[in-house]
N, C-alpha and C positions, 0 to 999 in steps of 0.2 A: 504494500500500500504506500502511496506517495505520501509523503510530510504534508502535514495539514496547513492550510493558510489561515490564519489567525487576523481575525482584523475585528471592527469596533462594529457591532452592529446598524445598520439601517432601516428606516421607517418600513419600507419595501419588504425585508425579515418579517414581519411581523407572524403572519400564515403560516409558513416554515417552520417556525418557533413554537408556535402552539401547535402545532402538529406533532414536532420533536418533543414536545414537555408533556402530551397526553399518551404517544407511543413507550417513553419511557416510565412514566407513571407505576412506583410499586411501596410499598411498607417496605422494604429496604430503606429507603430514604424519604419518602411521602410523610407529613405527619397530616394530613388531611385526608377524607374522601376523595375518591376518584371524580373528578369532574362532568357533569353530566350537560348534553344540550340543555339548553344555547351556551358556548362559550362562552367566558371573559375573553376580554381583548388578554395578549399576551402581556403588551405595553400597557401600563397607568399610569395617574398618578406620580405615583410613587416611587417608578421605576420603567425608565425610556429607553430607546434605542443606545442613547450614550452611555448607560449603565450595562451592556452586558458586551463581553467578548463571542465574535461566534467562531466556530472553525468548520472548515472548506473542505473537502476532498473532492476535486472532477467539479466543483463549480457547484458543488449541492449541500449546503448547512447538515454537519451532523452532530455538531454540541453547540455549548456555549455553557458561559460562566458567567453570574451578576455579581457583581462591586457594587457596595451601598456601603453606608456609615452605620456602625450597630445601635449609634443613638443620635438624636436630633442633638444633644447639648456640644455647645463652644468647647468643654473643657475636653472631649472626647473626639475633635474634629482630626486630630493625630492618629488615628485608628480607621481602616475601612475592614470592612467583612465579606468574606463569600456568603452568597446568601443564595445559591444557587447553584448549579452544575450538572450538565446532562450529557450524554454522549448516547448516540445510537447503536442498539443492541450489533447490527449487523460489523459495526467499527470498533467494537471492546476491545481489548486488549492489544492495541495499534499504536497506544502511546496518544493517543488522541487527549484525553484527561489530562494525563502530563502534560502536553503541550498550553491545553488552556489553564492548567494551574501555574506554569511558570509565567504566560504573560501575562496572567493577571496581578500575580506579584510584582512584576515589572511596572503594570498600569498605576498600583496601587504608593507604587517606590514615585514615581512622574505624579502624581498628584501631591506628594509629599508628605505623604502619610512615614508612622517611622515604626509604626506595626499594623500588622492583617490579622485577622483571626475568623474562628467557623463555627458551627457549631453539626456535627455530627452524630445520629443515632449510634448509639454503642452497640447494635448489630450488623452495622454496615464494615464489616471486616474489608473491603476492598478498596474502599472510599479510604477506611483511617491508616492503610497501608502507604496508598499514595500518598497522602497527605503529611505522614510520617516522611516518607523519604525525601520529602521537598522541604525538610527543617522544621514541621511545622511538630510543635508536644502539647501533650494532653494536660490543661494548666488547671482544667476541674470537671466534674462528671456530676450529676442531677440525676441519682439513681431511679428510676423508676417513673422517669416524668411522663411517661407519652403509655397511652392502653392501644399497640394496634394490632390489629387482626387477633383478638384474644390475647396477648403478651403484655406487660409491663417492660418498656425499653428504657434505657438511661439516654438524658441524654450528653454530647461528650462536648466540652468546650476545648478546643483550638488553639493554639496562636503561634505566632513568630515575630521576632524583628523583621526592620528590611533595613 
């Protein structure tokens, strides 16, 4: 598989994205129900084309990563967060993930942030793998915070300099 092209989202993504983010959809990483007709838009609010990375193979989106701030306050404007992350099943283990986690820490270093951080289901062995080899350690865990699919999961807080 070619090396993924990594670049900044566009308005245009939008369909793409929510197509990618209902195909990937699971309690692995989900802390919500499954999404049912009529969609949300994928973009709001809250969170625009400028806020997410996507990545490319053959000219056709098959992940993406959101960068957001984990809190609206001033004092916290030095920190951004993944709040986000998907890759498609057909592209797993491609290095595709990696790819959008190192430029997101990149994006994250260019805004001037001087730490990132996540927060991850303590079931998601795959995710805290990557996430592990990319510098990132498990700074606190919320045992038991999320009920999915019959389970109590923890969940796993993140971080790193940059």
């Amino acid at each position: 598989m070619p090396e993924p092209y990594i670049r900044t989202a566009l308005p245009d993504d939008e369909e793409a994205l929510g197509h990618l983010d209902r195909a990937t959809w699971s309690y692995l990483h989900a802390v919500r129900p499954r999404e049912q007709p009529p969609y949300e838009p994928f973009f709001n609010e809250r969170f625009g084309p400028h806020d997410h990375l996507v990545a490319e193979v053959g000219g056709r989106i098959v992940g993406y990563v959101r960068l957001g701030f984990p809190t609206p306050l001033l004092s916290n404007a030095h920190v951004r967060q993944i709040q986000g992350l998907a890759v498609s099943d057909e592209v797993r283990g491609n290095g595709v993930g990696r790819a959008l986690v190192r430029a997101v820490i990149g994006e994250a270093s260019r805004q001037g942030a001087r730490r990132i951080t996540l927060r991850v289901l303590g079931h998601n062995t795959p995710a805290r793998k990557l996430y592990e080899s990319e510098g990132f350690v498990v700074e606190g865990v919320q045992p038991g915070e999320f009920f999915l699919d019959g389970e109590y999961v923890d969940d796993v807080l993140m971080g790193r300099g940059l």
